[in-house]
C-alpha positions as CSV (number, residue, x, y, z in Angstrom):
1,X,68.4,83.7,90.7
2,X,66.3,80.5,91.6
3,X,67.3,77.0,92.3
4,X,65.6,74.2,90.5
5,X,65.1,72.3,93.6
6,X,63.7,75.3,95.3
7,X,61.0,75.8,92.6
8,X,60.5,72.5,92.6
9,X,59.2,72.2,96.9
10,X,57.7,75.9,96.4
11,X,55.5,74.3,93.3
12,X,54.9,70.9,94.5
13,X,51.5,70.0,95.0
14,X,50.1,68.8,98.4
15,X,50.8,65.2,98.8
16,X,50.3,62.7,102.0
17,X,53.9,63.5,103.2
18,X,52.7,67.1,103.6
19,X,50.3,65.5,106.2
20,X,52.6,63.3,107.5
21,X,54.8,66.1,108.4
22,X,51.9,67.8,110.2
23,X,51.5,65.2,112.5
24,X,55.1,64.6,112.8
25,X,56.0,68.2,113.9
26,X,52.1,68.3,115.6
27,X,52.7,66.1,117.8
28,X,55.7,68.0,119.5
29,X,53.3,70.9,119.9
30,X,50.3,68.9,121.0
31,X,53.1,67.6,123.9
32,X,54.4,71.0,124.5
33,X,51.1,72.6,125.1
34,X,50.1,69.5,127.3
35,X,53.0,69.9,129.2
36,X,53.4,74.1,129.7
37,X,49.7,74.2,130.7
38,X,48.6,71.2,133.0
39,X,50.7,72.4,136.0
40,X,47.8,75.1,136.0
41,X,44.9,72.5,136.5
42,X,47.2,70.7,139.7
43,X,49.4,73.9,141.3
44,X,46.5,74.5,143.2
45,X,46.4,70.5,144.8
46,X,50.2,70.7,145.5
47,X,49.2,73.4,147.7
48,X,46.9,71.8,149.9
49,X,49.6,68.5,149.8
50,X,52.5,70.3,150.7
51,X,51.3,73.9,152.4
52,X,48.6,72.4,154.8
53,X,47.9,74.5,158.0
54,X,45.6,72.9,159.9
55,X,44.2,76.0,161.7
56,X,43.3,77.9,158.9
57,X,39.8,78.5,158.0
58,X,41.2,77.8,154.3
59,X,43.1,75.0,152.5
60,X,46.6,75.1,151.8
61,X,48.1,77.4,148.8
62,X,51.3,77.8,147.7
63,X,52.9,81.1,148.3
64,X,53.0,83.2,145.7
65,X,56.4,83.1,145.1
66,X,56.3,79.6,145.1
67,X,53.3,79.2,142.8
68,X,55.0,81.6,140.1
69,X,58.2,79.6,140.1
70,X,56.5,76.3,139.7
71,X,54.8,77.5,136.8
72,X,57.0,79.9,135.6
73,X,60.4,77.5,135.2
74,X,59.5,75.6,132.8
75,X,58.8,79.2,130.7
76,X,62.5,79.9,131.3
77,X,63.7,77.2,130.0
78,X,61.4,76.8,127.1
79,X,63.0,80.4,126.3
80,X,66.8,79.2,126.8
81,X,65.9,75.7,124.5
82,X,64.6,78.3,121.8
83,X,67.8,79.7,121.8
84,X,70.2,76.8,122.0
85,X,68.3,74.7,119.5
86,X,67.1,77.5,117.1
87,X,71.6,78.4,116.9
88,X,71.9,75.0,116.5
89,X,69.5,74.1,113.6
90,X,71.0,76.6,111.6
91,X,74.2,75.3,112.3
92,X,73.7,71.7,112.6
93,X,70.6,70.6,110.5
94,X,66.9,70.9,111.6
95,X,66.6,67.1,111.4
96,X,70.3,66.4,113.6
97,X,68.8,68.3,116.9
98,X,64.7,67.3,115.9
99,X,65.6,64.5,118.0
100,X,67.1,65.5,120.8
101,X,63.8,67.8,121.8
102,X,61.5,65.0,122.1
103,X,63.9,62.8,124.1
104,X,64.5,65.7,126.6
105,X,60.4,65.8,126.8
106,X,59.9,62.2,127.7
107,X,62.4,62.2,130.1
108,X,61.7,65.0,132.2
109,X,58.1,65.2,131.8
110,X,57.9,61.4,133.8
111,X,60.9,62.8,136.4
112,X,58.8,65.4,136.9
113,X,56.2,63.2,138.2
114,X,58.7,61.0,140.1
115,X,59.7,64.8,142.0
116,X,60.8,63.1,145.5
117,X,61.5,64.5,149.0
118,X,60.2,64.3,152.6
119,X,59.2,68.0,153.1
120,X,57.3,70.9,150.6
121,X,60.9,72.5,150.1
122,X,62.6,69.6,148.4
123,X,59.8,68.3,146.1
124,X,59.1,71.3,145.0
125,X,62.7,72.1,144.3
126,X,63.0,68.7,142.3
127,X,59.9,69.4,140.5
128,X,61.2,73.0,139.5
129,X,64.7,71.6,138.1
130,X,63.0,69.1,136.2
131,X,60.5,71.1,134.7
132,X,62.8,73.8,133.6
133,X,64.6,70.8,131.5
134,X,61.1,69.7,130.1
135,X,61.2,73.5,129.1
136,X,64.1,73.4,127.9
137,X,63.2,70.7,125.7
138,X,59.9,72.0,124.5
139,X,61.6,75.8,123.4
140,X,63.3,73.6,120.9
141,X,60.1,72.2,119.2
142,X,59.4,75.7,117.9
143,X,62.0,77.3,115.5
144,X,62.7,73.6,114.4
145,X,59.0,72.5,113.4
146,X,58.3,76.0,112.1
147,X,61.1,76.4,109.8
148,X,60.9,72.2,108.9
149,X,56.9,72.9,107.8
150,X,58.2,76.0,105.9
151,X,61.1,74.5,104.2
152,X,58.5,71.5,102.9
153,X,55.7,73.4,102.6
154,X,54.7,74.8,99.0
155,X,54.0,78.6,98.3
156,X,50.3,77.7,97.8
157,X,49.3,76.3,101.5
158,X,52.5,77.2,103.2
159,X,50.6,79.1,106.2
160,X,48.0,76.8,106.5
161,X,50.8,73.8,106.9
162,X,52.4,75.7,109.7
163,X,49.4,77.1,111.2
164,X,48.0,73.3,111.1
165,X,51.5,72.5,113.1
166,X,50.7,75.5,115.7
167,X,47.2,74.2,116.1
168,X,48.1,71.0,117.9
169,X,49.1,73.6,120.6
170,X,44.9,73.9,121.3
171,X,44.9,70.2,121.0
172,X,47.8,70.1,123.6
173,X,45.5,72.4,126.1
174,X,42.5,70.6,125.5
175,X,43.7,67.5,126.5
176,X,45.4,69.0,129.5
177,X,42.0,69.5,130.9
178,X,40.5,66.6,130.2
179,X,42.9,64.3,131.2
180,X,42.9,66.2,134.7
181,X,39.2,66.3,134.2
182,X,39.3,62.8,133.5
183,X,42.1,61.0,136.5
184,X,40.3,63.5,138.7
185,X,36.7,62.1,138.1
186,X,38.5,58.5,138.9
187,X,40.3,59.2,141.7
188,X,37.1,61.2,143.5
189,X,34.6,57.7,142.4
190,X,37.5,55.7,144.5
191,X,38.5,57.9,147.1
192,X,35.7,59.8,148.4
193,X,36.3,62.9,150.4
194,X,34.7,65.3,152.9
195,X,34.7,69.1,151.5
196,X,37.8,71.5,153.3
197,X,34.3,73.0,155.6
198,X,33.6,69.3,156.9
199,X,37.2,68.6,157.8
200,X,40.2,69.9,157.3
201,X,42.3,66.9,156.9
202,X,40.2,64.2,155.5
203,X,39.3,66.6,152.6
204,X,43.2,65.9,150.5
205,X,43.5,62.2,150.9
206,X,47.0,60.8,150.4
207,X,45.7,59.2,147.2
208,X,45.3,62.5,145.5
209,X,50.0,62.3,145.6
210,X,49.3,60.2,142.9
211,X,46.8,62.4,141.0
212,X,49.2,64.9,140.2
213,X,52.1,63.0,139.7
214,X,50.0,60.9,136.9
215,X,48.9,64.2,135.4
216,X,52.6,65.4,134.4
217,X,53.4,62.1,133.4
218,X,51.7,61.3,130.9
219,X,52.6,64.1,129.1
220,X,55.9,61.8,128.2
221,X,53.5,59.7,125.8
222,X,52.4,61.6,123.2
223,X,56.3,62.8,122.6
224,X,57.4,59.2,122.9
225,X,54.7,58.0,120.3
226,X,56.3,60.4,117.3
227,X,60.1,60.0,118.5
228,X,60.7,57.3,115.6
229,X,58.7,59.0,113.0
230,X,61.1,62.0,113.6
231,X,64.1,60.2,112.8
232,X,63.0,59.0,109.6
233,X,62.4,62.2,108.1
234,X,65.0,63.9,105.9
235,X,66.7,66.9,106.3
236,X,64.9,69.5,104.6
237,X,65.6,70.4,100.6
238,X,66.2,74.1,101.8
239,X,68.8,73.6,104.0
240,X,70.9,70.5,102.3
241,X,71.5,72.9,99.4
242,X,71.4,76.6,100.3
243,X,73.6,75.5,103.8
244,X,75.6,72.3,103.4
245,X,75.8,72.8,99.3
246,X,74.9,69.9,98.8
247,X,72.1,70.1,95.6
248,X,72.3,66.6,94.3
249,X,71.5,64.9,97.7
250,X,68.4,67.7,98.3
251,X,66.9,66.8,95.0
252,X,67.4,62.9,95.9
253,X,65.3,63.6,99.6
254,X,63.0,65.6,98.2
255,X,62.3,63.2,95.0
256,X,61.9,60.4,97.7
257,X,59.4,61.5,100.1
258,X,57.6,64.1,98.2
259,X,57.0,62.1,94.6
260,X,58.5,64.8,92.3
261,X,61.9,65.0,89.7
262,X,63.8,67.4,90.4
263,X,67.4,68.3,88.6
264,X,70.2,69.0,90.7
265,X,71.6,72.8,89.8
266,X,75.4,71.7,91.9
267,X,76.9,74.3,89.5
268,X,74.6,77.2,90.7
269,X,74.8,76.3,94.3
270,X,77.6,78.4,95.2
271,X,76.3,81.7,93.1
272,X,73.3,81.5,94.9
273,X,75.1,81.6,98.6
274,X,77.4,84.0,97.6
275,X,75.1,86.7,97.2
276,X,73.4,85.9,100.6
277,X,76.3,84.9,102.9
278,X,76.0,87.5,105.2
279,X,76.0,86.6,109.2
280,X,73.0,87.2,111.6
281,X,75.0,89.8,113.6
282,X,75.5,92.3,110.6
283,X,74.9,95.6,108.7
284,X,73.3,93.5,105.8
285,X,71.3,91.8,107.6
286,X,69.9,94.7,109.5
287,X,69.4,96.6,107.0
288,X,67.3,93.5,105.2
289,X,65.3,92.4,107.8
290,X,66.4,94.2,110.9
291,X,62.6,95.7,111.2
292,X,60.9,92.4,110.0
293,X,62.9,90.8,113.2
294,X,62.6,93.8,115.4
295,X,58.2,93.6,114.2
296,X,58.1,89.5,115.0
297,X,59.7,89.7,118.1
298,X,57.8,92.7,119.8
299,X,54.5,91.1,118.5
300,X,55.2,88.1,119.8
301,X,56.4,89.7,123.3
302,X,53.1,91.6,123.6
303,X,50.9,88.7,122.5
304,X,52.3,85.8,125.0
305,X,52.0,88.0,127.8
306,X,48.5,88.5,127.6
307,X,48.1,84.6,126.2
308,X,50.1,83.2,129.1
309,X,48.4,85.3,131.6
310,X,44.7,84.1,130.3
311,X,45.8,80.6,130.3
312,X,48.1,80.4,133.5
313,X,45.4,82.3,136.1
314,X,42.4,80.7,134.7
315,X,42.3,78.8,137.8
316,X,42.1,81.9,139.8
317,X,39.3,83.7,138.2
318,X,36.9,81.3,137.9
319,X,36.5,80.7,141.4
320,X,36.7,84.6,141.9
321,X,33.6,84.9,139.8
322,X,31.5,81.6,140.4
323,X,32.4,79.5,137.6
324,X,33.6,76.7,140.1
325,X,33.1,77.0,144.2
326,X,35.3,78.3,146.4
327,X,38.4,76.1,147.7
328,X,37.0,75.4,151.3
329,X,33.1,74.2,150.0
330,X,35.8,71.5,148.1
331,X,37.7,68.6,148.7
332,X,40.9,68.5,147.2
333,X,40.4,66.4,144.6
334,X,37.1,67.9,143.7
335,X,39.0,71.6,143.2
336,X,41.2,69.8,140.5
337,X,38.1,68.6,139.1
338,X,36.0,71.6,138.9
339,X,39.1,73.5,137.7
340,X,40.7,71.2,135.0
341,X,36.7,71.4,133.7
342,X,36.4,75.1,133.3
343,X,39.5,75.0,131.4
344,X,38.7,71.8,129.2
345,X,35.6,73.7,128.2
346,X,36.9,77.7,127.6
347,X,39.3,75.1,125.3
348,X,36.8,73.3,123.4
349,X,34.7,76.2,122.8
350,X,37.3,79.3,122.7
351,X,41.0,78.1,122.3
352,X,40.7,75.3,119.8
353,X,37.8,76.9,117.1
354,X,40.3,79.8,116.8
355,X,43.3,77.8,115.9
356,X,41.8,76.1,113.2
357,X,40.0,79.0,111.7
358,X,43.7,80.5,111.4
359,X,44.3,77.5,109.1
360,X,41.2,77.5,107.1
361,X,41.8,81.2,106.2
362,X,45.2,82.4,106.9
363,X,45.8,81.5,102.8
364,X,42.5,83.8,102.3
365,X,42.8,86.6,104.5
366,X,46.6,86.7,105.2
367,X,49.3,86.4,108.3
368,X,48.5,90.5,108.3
369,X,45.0,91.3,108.6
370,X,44.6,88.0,111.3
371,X,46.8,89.3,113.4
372,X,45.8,92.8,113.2
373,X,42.5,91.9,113.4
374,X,43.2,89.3,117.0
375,X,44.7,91.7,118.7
376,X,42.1,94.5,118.4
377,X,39.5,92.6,119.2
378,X,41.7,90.8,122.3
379,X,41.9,94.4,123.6
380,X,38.4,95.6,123.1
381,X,37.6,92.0,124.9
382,X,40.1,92.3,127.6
383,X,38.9,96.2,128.4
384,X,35.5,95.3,128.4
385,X,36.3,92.8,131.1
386,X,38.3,95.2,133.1
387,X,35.9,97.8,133.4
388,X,32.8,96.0,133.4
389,X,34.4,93.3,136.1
390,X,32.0,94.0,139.2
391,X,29.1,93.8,137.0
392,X,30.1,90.4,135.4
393,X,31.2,88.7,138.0
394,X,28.1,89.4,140.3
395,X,25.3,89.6,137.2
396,X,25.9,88.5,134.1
397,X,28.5,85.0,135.0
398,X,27.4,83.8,131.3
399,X,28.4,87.2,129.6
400,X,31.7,86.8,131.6
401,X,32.6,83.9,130.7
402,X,31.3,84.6,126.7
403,X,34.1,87.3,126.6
404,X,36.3,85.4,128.1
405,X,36.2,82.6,125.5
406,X,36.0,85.5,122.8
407,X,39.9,86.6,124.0
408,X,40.8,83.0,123.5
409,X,39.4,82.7,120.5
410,X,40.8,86.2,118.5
411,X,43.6,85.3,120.2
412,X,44.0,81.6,118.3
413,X,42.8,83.5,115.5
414,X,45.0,86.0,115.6
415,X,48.5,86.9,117.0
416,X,49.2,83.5,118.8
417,X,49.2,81.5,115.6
418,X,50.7,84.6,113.0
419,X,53.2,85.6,115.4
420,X,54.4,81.5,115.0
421,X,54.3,81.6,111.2
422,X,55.8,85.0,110.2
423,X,59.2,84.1,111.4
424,X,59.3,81.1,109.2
425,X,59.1,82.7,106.2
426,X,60.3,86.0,106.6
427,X,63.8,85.1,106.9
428,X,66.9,83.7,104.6
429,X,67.4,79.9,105.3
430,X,70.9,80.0,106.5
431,X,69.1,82.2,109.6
432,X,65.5,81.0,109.4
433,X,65.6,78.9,112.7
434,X,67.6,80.9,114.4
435,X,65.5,84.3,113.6
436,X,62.7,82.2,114.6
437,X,64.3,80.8,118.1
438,X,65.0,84.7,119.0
439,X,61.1,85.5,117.9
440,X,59.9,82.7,120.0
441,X,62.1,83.6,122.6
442,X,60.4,87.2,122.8
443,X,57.8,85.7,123.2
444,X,59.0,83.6,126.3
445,X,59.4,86.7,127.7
446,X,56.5,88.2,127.8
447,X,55.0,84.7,129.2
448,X,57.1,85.1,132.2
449,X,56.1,88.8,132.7
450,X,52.5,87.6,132.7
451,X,54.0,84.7,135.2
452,X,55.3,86.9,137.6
453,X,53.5,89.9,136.8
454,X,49.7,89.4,135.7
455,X,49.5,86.2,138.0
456,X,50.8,88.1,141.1
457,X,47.7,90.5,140.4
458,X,45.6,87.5,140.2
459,X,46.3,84.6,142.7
460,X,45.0,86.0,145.7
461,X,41.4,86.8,143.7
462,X,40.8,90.6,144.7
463,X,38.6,91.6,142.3
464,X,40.2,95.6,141.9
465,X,43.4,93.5,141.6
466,X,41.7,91.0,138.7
467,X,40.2,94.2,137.2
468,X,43.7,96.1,136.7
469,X,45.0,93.3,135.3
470,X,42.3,92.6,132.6
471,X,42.9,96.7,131.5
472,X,46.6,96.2,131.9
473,X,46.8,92.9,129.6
474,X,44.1,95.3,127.0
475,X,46.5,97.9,126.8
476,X,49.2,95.3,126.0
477,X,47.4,94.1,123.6
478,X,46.8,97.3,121.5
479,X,50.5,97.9,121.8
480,X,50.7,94.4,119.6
481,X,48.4,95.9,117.3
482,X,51.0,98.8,116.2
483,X,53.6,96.4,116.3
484,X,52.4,94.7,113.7
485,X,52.5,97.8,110.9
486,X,56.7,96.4,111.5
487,X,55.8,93.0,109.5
488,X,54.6,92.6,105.8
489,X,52.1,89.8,104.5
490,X,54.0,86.9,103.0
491,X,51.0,85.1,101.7
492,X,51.6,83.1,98.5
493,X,55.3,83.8,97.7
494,X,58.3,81.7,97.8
495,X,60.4,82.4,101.1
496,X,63.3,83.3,98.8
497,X,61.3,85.9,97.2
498,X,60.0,86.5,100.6
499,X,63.4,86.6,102.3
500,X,65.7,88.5,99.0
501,X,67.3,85.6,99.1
502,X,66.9,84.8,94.8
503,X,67.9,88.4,94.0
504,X,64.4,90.8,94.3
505,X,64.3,93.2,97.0
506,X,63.0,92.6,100.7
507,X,59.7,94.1,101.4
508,X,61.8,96.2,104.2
509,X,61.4,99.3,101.9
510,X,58.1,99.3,101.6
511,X,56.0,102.0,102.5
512,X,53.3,100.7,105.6
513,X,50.8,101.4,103.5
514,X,52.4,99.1,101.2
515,X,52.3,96.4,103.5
516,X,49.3,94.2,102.8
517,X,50.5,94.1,99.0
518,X,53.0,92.2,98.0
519,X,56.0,93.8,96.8
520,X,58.9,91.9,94.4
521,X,61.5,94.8,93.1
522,X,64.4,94.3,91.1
523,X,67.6,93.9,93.6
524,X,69.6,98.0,93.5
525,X,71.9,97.2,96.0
């Protein structure tokens, strides 16, 4: 059975609110990648500020332990915000927590630049506890903008409007560089320093305090920019009449901002949730979708420990293979500048084309075949790397960094932006965000075993070290690759039809070879 108002969003054609929307939830992403990723073009300054031994033929670096929890904190709380906010989405309204995310952002992305204290100990304590809360914030933004783009989107584009959401993630990491690349370039043109060879101390001025501080900062203004444009949206059609019951008031919204008439259906309202008001934590809903959630979140798992890993020890592996110069033939400023550059352009060239290929063909190829397809060719990548490390690294530089920008790339195209948008359609509204959150949250996980795993491989630059970690993060990724036989194409159906929701049959008996066709069944059970 099919709601009016539900065929009516699913049938829709694209108008400008579609964009707007985009932008709206784009934004959040474009500040949570900024965020998540531009400790990595800074941690390494913070070492020579606040681990300086003046007799040591090499600058300051924070200990390992150290380095992983400055970077990794704000991954444990982005995993805890998925789960608080995705629970509370479902039970609240998607547009009644929307809010709260960005204001946690702006807050605690400018505390963490204000992190105070007169030794290495307490700043970097304070700069930990307010980056998990920035984390915290940010988990938030993704099983609310997901299943928001979803619930507006219509059947037609529906991937390519999340996907387009997702995208502002390479944005996000892009600017991350070049705003490091940029306050770095500044700060060395006004505070001119001798390299860590010439002298040991002269080579961090005090200045460069600022430069990092400035750096987390302005990750508040982005966030801050889209806070009012959040509020004004309307709670999605979806959820005002499948959860609160509420048809009349969905149709209104919906006629409003998206330009269509739509009739209200109060009457069938309450047919339509009695045949799908089972909980989360149930035999029904195992039994429907228990393998689509078990495929999203082990796919996601595997993919963000090899994505977080590439992006979080990027800033160990090109000095290890002569991208940028080694830390003591730089000043401290200069090492930010070299660093925040080799990332700004591995973005420009790898990370952001492959986002945006996802959205010009996820609605030609499909979720499935993309992110089959990424995480093959991630592996092949990655395993090339790995064994072929010596080689690269002391011939072939170009090659090296070619493949490198190819893993970025398959994996843009490929499982980082499909493993966003299958759990926003795969699932029945009344759990959407919440099956999401616990996806995303997967996910999180694997991004702090690449934290504290990959990275501890990686920091220190041993090249058999580097080398076991490239065939290690290959191997992950081929164990995505099977994971993904667990999920089913979605590609140009309505997410009730998707989910079982208006009375057909999930795809969840469908043979795997069945998998890439889609599947609509009359309901047996």
């Amino acid at each position: 059975m099919a709601l009016e108002v539900l065929e009516a969003l699913d049938s829709a054609r694209t108008q400008w609110y579609h964009v707007t929307a985009i932008v709206i939830a784009g934004m959040g992403f474009f500040t949570d990648a900024y965020d998540l990723f531009c400790i990595s073009t800074v941690s390494k300054l913070l070492g020579r500020l606040y681990y300086f031994d003046p007799s040591s033929d090499k600058p300051g670096k924070l200990p390992t332990s150290v380095n992983n929890f400055v970077i990794g904190v704000a991954i444990v709380g982005t995993l805890s915000g998925q789960l608080v906010f995705g629970w509370l989405g479902d039970k609240l309204g998607r547009k009644k927590v929307y809010g709260i995310t960005l204001i946690l952002m702006v807050l605690c992305a400018i505390a963490s630049g204000l992190s105070f204290g007169a030794s290495a100990k307490s700043v970097m304590g304070t700069l930990c506890f307010f980056r998990f809360w920035l984390g915290f914030g940010i988990g938030g933004d993704y099983p609310l903008s997901a299943t928001i783009m979803s619930e507006y989107a219509n059947k037609r584009t529906r991937g390519a409007f999340i996907a387009a959401v997702f995208a502002m993630q390479g944005v996000g990491i892009i600017f991350a560089g070049l705003v490091s690349m940029t306050l770095s370039a500044l700060f060395q043109s006004y505070y001119h320093a001798p390299t860590y060879t010439q002298n040991h101390v002269l080579s961090t001025p005090p200045e460069a305090d600022f430069l990092w501080r400035l750096v987390l900062m302005i990750g508040a203004i982005p966030a801050l920019m889209t806070y009012y444009w959040r509020m004004k949206m309307p709670e999605t059609g979806r959820y005002t009449a499948i959860i609160e019951g509420n048809a009349k008031q969905a149709a209104a919204d919906m006629a409003r901002v998206l330009d269509i008439e739509i009739q209200a259906e109060q009457d069938k309202i309450a047919e339509f949730n009695a045949a799908n008001n089972y909980p989360l934590w149930s035999n029904e809903f195992f039994n429907r979708h228990g393998r689509h959630l078990i495929g999203t979140m082990s796919s996601w798992f595997l993919l963000d420990i090899a994505f977080y890993s590439q992006n979080l020890t990027q800033k160990d592996i090109f000095p290890a293979i002569g991208l940028i110069d080694k830390d003591f033939e730089m000043s401290a400023i200069g090492e930010v500048f070299q660093t925040s550059r080799a990332m700004f352009v591995i973005a420009l060239l790898g990370t952001f084309p492959g986002y945006w290929f996802t959205v010009f063909f996820i609605e030609k190829l499909g979720r499935y075949k993309i992110q089959l397809v990424g995480f093959f060719m991630m592996s092949f990548f990655m395993f090339v790397i790995g064994v072929k490390y010596d080689y690269l690294k002391s011939e072939n530089k170009g090659l090296f960094a070619l493949l490198y920008g190819l893993t970025f790339f398959f994996a843009n195209f490929g499982p980082n932006s499909t493993t966003f948008v299958l759990p926003a359609e795969l699932f029945p509204t009344r759990v959407r965000s919440t099956c999401h959150a616990l996806s995303a949250a997967a996910g999180k996980a694997g991004a702090l075993v690449g934290t504290f795993g990959i990275q501890s491989l990686t920091v220190g630059g041993d090249s058999y070290k580097i080398k076991k970690a490239m065939i290690l993060l290959a191997v992950t990724n081929l164990l995505g690759f099977f994971c993904s036989f667990l999920v089913t194409e979605t590609k140009g159906r309505s997410l009730e039809e998707i989910s079982g929701e208006d009375g057909r049959e999930s795809e969840l008996t469908a043979t795997p070879n069945d998998y890439r066709v889609p599947v609509s069944r009359t309901e047996t059970m």
